[in-house]
LODO-976781 format. One line per 10 residues: number of its first residue (from 1); their letters; for each residue x, y, z of N, C-alpha, C. Coordinates in Angstrom, 1 decimal. Atoms other than C-alpha are relative to their C-alpha. Layout:
N
NUM) a) X Y Z X Y Z X Y Z; ...
//
This chain:
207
1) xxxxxxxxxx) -1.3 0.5 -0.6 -11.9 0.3 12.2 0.3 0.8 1.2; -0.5 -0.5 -2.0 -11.1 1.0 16.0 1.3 1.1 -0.1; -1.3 -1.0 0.3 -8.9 4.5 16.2 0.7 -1.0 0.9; -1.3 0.0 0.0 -5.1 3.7 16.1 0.5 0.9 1.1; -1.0 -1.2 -0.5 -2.9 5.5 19.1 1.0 0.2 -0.8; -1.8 -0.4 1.1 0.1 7.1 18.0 1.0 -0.5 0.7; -1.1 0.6 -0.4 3.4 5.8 18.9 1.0 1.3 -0.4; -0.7 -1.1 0.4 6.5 7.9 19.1 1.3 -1.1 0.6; -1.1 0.8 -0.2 10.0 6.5 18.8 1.1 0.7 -0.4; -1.4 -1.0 0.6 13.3 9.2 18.9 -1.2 0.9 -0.4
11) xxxxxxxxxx) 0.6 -1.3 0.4 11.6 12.1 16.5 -1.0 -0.8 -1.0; 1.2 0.9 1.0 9.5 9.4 14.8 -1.3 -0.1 0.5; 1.9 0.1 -0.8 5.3 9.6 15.7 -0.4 -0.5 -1.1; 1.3 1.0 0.9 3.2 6.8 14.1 -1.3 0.3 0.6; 1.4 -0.3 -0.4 -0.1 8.0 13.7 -1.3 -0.4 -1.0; 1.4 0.1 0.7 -3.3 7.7 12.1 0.2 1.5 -1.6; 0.0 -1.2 1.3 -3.6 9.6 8.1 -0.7 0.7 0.2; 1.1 -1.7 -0.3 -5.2 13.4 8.2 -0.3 0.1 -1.5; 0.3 -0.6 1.5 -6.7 14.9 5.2 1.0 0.8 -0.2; -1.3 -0.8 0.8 -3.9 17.5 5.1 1.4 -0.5 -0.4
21) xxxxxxxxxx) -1.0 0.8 0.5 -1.7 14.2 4.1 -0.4 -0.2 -1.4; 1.0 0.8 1.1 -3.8 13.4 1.0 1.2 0.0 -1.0; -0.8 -0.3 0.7 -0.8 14.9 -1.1 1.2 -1.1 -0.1; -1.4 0.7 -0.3 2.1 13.2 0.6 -0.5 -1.5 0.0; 0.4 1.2 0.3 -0.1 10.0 0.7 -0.1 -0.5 -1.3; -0.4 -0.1 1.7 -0.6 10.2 -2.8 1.1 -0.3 -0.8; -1.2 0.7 0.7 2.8 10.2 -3.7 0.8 -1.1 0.1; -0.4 1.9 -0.9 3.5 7.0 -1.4 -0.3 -0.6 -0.6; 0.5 1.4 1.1 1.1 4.9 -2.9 0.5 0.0 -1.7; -0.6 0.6 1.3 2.5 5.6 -6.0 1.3 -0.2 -0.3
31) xxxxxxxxxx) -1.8 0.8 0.0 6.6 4.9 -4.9 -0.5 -1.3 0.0; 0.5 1.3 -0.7 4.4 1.8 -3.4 0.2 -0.4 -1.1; 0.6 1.0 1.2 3.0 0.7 -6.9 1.1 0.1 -1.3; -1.3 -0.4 1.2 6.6 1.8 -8.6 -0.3 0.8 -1.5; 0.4 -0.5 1.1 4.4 4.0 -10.9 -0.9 -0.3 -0.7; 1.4 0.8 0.5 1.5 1.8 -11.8 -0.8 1.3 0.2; 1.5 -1.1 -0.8 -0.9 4.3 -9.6 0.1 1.5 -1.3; -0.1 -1.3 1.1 0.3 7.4 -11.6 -0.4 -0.2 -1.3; 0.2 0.1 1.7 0.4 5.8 -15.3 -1.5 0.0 0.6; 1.6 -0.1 -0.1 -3.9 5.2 -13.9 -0.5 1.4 0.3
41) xxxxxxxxxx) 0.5 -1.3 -0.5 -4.2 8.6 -12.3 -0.2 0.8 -1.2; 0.2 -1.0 1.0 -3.1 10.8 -15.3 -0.9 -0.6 -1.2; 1.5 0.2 1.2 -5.6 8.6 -18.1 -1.4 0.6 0.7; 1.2 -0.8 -0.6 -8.0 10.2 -15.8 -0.1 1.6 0.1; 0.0 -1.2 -0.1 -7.0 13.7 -16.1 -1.5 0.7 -1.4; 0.9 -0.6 1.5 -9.8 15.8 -18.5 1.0 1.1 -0.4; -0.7 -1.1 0.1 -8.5 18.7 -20.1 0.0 1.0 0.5; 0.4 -1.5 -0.7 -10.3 21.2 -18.2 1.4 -0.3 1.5; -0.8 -0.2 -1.3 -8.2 19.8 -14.9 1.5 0.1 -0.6; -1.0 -0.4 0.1 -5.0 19.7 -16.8 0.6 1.8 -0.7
51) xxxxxxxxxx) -0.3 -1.4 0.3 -5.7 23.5 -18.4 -0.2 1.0 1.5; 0.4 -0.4 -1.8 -6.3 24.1 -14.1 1.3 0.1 0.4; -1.1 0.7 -0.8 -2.6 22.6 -13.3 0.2 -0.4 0.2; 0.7 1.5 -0.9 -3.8 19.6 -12.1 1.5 -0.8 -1.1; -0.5 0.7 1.3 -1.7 16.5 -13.1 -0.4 -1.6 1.1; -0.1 1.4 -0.6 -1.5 12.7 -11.9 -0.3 0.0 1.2; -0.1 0.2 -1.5 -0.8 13.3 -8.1 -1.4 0.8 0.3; 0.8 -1.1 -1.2 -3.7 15.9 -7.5 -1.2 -1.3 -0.4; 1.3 1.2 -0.2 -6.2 12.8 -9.2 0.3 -0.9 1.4; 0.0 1.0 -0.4 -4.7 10.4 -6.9 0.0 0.7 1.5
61) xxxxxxxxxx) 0.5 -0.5 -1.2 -5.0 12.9 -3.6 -1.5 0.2 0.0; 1.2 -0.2 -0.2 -8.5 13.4 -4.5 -1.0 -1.4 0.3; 0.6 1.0 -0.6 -8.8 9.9 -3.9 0.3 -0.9 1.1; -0.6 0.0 -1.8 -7.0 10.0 -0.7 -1.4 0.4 0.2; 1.6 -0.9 -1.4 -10.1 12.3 0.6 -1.0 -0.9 -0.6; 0.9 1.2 0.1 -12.6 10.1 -1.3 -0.6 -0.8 1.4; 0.3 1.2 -0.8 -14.8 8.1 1.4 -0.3 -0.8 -0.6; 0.2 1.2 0.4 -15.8 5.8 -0.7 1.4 -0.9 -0.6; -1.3 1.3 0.4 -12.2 4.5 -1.8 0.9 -0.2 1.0; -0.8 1.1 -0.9 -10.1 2.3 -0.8 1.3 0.2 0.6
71) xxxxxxxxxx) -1.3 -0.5 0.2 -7.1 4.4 -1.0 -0.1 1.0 1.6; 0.6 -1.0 -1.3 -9.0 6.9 2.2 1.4 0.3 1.0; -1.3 0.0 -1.0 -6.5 8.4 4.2 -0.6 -0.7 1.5; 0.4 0.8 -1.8 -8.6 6.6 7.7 0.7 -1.3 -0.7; -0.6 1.7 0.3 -6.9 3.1 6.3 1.5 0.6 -0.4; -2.0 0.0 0.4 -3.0 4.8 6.1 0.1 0.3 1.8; -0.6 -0.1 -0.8 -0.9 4.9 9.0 1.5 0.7 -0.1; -1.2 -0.9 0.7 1.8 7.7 8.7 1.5 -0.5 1.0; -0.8 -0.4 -1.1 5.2 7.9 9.9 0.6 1.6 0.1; 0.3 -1.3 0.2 5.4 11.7 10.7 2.1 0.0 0.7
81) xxxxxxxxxx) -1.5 -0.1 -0.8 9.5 12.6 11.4 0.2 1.8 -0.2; -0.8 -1.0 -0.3 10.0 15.8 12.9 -1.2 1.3 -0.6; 1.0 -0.9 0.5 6.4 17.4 11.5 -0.5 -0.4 -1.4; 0.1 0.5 1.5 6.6 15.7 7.9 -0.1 -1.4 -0.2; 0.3 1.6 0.5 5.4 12.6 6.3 0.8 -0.2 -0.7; -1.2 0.3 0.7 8.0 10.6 5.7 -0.1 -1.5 -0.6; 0.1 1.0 0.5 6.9 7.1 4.9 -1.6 -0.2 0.7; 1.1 0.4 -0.3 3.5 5.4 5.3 -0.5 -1.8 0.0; 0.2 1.6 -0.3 1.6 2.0 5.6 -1.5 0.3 -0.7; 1.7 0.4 0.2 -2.2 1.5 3.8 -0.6 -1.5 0.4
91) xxxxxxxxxx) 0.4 1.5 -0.2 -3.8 -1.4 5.2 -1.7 -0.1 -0.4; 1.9 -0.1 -0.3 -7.5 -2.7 5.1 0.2 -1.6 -0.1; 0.4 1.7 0.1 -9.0 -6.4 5.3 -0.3 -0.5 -1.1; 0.6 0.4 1.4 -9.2 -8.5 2.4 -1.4 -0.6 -0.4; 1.6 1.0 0.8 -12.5 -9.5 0.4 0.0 0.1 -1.0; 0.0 1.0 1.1 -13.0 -11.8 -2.0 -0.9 0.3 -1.0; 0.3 -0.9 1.2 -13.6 -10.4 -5.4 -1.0 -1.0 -0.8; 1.0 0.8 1.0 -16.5 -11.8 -7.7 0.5 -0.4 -1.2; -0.3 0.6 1.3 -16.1 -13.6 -10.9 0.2 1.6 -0.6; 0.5 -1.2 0.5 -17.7 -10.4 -12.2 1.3 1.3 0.3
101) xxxxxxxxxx) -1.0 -1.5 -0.6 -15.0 -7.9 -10.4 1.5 -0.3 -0.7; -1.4 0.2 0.3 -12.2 -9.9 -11.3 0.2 0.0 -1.7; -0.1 -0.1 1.5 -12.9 -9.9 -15.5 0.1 1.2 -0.2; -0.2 -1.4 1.1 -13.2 -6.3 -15.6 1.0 0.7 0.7; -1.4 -0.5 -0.4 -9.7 -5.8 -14.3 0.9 -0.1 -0.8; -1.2 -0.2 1.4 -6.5 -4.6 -16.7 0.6 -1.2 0.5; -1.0 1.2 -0.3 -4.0 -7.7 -16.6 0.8 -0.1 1.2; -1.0 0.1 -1.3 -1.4 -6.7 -13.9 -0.9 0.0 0.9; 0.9 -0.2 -1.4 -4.4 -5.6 -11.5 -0.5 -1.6 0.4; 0.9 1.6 -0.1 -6.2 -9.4 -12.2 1.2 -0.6 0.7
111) xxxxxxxxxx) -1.5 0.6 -0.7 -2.5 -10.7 -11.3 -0.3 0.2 1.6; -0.2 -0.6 -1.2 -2.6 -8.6 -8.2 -1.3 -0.9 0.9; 1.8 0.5 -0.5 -6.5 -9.9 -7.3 -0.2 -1.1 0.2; 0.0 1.3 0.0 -6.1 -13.3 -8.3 1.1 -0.7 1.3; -1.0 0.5 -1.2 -3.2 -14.1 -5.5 -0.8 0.5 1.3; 0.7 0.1 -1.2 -5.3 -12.3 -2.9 -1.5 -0.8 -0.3; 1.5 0.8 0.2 -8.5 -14.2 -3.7 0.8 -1.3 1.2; -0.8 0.7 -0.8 -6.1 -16.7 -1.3 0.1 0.1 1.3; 0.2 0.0 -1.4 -6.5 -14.9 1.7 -1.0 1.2 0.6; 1.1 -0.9 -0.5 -9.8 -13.4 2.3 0.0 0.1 1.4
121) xxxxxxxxxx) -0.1 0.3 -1.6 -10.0 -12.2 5.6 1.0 0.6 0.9; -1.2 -0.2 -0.7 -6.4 -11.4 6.1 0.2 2.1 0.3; -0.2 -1.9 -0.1 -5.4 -7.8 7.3 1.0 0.2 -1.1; -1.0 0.2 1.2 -3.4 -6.9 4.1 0.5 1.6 -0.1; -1.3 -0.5 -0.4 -0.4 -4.6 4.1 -0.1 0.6 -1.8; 0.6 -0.4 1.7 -1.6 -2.4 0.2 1.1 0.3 -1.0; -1.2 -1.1 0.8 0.9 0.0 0.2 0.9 0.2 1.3; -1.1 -0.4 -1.1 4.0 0.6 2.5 1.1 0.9 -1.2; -0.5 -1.1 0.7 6.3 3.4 1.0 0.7 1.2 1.2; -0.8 -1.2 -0.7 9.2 5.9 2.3 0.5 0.9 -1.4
131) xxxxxxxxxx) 0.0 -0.7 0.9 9.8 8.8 0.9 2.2 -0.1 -0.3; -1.4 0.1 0.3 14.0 8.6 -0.7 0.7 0.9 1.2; -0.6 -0.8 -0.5 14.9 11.4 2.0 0.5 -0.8 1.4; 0.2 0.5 -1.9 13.9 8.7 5.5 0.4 -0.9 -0.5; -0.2 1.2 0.0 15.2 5.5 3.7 1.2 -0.2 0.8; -1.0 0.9 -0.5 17.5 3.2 6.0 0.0 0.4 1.5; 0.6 -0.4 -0.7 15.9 4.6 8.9 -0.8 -1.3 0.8; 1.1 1.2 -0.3 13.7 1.3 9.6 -1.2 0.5 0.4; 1.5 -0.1 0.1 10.5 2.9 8.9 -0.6 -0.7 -0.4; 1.0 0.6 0.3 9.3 0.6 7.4 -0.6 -1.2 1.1
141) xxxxxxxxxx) -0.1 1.0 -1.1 10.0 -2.2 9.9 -1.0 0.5 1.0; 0.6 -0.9 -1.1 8.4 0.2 12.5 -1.7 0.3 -0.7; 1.2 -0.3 0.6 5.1 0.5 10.0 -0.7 -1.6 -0.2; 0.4 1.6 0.1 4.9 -3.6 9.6 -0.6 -0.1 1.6; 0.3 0.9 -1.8 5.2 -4.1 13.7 -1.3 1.1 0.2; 1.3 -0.5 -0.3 2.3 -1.6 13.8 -1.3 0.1 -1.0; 1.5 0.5 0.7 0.1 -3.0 11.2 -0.3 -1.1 1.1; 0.4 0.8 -0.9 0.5 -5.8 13.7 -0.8 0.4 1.1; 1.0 -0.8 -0.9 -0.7 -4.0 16.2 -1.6 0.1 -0.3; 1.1 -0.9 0.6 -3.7 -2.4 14.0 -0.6 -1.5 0.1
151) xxxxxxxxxx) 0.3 1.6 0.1 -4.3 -6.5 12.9 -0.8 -0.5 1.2; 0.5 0.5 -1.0 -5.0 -7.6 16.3 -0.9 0.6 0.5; 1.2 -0.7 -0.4 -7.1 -4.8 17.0 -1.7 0.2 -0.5; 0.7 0.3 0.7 -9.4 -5.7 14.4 -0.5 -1.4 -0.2; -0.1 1.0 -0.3 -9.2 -9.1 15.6 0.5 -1.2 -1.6; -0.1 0.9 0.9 -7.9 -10.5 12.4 1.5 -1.2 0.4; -1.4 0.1 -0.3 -5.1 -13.1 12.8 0.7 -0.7 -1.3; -0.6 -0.4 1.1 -3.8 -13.3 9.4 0.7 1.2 -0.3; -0.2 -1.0 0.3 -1.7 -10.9 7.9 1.2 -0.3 -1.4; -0.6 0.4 0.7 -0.7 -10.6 4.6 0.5 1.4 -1.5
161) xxxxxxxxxx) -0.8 -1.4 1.4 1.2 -8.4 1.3 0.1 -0.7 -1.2; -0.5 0.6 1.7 2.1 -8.9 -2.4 1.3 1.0 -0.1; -1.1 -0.8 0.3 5.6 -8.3 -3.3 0.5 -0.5 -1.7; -0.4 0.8 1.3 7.6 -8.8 -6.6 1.1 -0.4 0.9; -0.9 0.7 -0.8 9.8 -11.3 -5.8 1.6 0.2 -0.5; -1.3 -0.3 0.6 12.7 -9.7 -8.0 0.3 1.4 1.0; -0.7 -1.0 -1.0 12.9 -6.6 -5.4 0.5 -0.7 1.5; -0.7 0.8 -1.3 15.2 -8.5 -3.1 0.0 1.5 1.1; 0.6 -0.8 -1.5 14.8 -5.3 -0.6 -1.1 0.0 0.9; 1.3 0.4 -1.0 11.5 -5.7 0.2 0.1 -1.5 0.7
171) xxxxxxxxxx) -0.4 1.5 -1.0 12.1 -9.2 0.6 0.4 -0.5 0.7; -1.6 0.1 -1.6 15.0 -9.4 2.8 -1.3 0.3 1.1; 0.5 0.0 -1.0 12.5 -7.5 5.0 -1.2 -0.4 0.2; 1.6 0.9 -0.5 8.9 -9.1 5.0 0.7 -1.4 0.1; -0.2 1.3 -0.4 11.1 -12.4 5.1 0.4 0.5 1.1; -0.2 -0.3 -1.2 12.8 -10.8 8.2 -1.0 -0.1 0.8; 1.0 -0.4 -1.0 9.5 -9.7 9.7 -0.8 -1.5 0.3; 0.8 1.3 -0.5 8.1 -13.6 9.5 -1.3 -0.3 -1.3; 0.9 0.9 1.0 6.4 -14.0 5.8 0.5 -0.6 -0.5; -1.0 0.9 0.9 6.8 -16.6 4.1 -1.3 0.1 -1.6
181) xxxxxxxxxx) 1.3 -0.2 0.6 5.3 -17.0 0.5 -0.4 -0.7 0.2; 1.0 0.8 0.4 2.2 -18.8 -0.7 -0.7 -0.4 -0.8; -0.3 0.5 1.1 1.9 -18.4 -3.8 0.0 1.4 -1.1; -0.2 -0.6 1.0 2.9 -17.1 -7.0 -0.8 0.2 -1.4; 0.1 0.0 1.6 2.1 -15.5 -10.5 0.8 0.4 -0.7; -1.0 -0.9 1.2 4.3 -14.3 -13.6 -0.9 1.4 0.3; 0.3 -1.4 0.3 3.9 -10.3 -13.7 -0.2 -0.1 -1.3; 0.4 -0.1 1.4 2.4 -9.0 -16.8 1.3 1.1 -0.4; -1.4 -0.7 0.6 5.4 -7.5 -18.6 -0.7 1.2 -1.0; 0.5 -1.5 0.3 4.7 -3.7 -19.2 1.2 0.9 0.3
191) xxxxxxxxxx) -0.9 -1.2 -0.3 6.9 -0.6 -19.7 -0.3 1.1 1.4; 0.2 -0.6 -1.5 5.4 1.0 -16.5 0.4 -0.8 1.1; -0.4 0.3 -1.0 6.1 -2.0 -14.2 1.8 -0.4 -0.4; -1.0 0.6 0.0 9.6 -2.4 -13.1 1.1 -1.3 0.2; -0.7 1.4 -0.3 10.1 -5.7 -12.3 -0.8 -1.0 -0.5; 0.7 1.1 0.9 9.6 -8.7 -14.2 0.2 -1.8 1.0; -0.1 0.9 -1.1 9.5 -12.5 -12.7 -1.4 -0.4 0.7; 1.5 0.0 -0.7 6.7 -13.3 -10.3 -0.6 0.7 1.0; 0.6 -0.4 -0.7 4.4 -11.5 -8.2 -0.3 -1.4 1.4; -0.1 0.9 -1.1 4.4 -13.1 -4.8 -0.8 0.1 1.3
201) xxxxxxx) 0.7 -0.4 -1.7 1.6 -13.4 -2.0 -0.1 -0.4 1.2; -0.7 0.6 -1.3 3.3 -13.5 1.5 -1.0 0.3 0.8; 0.6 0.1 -1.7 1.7 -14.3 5.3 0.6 -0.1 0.4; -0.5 0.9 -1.0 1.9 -15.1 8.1 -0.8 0.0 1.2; 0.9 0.3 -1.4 0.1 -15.5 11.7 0.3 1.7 0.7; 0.3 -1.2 -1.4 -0.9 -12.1 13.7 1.2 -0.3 1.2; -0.2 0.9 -1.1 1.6 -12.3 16.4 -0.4 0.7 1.2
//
């Protein structure tokens, strides 16, 4: 993927993810996934890393640094305020999952897989997440208009996200920014996910 410049707006710098984010990205993706990411991280603890001090977040920073996953801090885009990561953006391009990939997925994930099997191809929007301290700020807004950016630079002109359609916040603002949906599933109803209803996967045109 073609390096990202940084942008700077007031005490706000949009930059490209470092390895000495892996922590604070970590905890993003898992505001992003309202706690999904964590209930997976900690079934992966052994005992040796939790008699270390290890817990959930340090699995899911270790797959920040990972190059082979998908989570890599080179595919986040930070918003850094004032020296600190304060919200972030994961992006990457979608591809279309095999029969084979998509059976040996837990229920909510296949939910999640099956709505993008819809837009291979598109630049897709993973994880977006602020941390409670920067909200109402319009970081996020400011991490959308520069996946746009990142999109075009990658020549894709698609661009697309999964939201639940019962968090009318996020929605107000990806409807703001120009998605519309395209289609829907029921969420799998689980005491880790917060919202029940349907999972919803929005586009729209690169602009």
């Amino acid at each position: 993927m073609p390096q990202m410049s940084t942008h700077r707006s007031e005490n706000i710098l949009l930059r490209g993810g470092e390895a000495a984010d892996a922590r604070q990205i970590a905890e993003l993706i898992n505001i992003a996934s309202r706690g999904i990411e964590l209930h997976d991280w900690q079934a992966e603890l052994t005992l040796a890393m939790v008699a270390d001090g290890q817990n959930g977040i340090d699995v899911g920073a270790a797959k920040v640094l990972a190059s082979e996953g998908y989570n890599h801090y080179s595919r986040v885009r930070v918003a850094d305020c004032d020296g600190r990561v304060a919200a972030m953006c994961l992006n990457h391009i979608l591809v279309k999952k095999t029969a084979a990939e998509l059976d040996s997925l837990a229920p909510m994930r296949r939910v999640y897989a099956d709505l993008k099997q819809h837009e291979p191809g598109s630049f897709y929007i993973d994880s977006l997440a602020c941390f409670p301290a920067y909200r109402g700020r319009g970081l996020g807004k400011l991490l959308i208009e520069d996946a746009f950016e990142e999109a075009q630079a990658v020549a894709c002109d698609r661009i697309s996200l999964l939201a639940f359609e019962q968090n009318a916040g996020a929605m107000r603002l990806y409807q703001h920014m120009g998605f519309e949906v395209l289609y829907r599933l029921p969420a799998v109803e689980s005491e880790e996910i917060p919202y029940g209803g349907d999972v919803v996967l929005m586009s729209r045109d690169v602009p």
